[in-house]
TIDO-816519 format. One record per residue: residue in one letter; x, y, z of N, C-alpha, C, O in turn. Coordinates in steps of 0.2 Angstrom, whole numbers, plus 2048, in hexadecimal, padded with zeros to 3 digits. Last residue first. Example, Ala and Ser with C-alpha at 12.3 -4.5 7.8 and 13.67 -1.06 7.14 Angstrom:
// residues 2
s8407F58238447FB824840800827843806828 a8427E482783E7EA8278427F08278477EF82A 
//
This chain:
// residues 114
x5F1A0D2DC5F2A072D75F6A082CE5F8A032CA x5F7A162E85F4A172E35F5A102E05FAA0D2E1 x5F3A1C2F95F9A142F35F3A142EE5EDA122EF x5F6A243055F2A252FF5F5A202FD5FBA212FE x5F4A2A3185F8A273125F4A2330C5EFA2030D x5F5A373205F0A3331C5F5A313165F9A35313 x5F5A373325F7A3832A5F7A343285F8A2E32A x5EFA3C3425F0A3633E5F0A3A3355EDA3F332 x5F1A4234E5EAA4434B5EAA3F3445E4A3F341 x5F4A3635B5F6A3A3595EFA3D3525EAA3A351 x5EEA3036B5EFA2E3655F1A3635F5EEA3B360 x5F2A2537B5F1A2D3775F1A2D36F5F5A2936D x5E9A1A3885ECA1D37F5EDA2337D5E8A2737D x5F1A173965EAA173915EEA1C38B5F3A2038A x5FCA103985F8A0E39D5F0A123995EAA1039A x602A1638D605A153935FFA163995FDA1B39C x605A1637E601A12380605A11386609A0D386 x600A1E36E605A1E374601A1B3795FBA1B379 x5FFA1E35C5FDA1D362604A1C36860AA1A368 x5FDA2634D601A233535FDA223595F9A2635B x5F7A2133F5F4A253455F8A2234A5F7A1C34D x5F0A2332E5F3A1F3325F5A243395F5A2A339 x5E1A213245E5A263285EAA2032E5E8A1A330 x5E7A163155E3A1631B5E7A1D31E5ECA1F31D x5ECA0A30B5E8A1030C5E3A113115DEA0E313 x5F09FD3085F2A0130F5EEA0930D5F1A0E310 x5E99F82FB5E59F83055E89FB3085E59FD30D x5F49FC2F25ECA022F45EA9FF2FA5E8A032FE x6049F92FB5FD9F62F65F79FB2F85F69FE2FD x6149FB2FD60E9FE2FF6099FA2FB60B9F72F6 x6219F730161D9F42FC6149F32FC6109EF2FB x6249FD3106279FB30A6219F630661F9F130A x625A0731E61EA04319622A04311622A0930E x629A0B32C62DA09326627A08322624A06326 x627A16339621A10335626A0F32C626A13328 x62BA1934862BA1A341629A1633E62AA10341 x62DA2635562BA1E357629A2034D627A2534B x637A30362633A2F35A632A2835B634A24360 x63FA3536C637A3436B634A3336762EA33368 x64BA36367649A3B367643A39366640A3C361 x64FA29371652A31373650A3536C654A3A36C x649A2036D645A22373648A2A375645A2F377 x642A1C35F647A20361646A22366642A27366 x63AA0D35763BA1335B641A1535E646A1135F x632A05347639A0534D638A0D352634A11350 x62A9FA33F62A9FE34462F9FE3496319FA34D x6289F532F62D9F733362C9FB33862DA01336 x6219EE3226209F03256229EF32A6209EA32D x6219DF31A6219E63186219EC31D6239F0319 x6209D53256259D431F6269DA31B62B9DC319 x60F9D93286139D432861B9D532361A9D531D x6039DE3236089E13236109E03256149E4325 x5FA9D43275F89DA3216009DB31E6029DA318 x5FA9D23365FE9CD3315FC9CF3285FE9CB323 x6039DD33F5FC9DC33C5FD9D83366009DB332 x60F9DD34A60E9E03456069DB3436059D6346 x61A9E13596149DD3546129DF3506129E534F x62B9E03616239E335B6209E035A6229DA35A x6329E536C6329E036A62B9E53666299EA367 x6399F237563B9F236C6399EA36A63E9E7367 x6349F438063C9F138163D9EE37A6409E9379 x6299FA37F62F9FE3846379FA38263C9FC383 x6229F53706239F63766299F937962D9FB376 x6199FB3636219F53646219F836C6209FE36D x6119F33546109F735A6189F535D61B9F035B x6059F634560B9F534A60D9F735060B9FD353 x5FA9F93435FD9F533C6039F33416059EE33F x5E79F43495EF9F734A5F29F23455F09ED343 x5D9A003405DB9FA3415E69F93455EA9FD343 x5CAA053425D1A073435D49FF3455D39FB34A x5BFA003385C0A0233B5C9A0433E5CDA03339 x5B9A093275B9A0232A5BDA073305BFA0D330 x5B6A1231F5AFA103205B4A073235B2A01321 x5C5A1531B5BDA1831C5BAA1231A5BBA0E315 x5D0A0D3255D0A103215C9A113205C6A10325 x5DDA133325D3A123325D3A1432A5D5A1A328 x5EBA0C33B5E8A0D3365DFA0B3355DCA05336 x5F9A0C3475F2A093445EEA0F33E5EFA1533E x606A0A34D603A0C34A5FDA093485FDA03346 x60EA0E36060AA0935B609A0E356609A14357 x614A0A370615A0E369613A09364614A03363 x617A0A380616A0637B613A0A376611A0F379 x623A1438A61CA1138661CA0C381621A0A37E x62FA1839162BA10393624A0F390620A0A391 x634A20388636A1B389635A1738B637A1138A x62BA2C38A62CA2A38362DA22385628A1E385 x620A34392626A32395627A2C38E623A2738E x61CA4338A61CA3D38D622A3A391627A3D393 x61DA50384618A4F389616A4838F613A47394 x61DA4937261EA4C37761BA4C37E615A4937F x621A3F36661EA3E36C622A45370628A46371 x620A3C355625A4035961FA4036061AA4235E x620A3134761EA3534D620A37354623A32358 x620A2B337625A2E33C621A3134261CA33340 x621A2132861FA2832F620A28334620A23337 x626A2131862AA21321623A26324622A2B322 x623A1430C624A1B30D626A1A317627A1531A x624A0F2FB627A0E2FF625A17304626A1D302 x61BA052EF61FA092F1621A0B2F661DA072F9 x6139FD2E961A9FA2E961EA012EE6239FF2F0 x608A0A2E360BA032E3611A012E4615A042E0 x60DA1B2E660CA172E060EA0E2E5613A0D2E8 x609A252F260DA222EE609A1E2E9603A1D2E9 x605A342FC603A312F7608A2E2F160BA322ED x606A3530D608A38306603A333015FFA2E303 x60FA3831E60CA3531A60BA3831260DA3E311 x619A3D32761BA38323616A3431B617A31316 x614A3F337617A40331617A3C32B616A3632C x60CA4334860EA3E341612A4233C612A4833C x610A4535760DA48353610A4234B615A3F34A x605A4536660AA41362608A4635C604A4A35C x607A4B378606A4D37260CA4736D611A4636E x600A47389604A45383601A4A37C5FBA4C37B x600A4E3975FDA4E391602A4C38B607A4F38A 
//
């Protein structure tokens, strides 16, 4: 059984800058594929990033040039840089683990005020 756990989320101002973080227990860290996504309300879960076992990434072309997905395989962490926030990235944002089927963390909410 995997456990993810999130952090990092809050309430900023435009332009603003924030880190989240999530901490993998329970797993085998270093051969997963590692992502984040985001469900803002009354739309669907969407992926903002993702990076694989061997640190290539993708990213959602939203969030393109702003947003930084890096992983720490020795202390399990996998992190979301999000610079130059705009009120669309409001959204519960939500880790995922991806080793042959998905685990998904309880996801934190991040607020971008105008």
């Amino acid at each position: 059984q995997v456990q993810l756990v999130e952090s990092g989320g809050g309430l900023v101002q435009a332009g603003g800058s924030l880190r989240l973080s999530c901490v993998a227990s329970g797993s085998i860290f270093s051969i997963a594929a590692m992502g984040w996504y985001r469900q803002a309300p009354g739309k669907q879960r969407e992926l903002v990033a993702a990076i694989g076992r061997g640190g290539g990434t993708n990213y959602a072309d939203s969030v393109k040039g702003r947003f930084t997905i890096s992983r720490d395989n020795g202390k399990n962490t996998v992190s979301l840089q999000m610079n130059s926030l705009k009120p669309e990235d409001t959204a519960v944002y939500y880790c995922n683990y991806h080793l042959g089927v998905d685990y998904w963390g309880k996801g934190t909410l991040v607020t971008v005020s105008s």
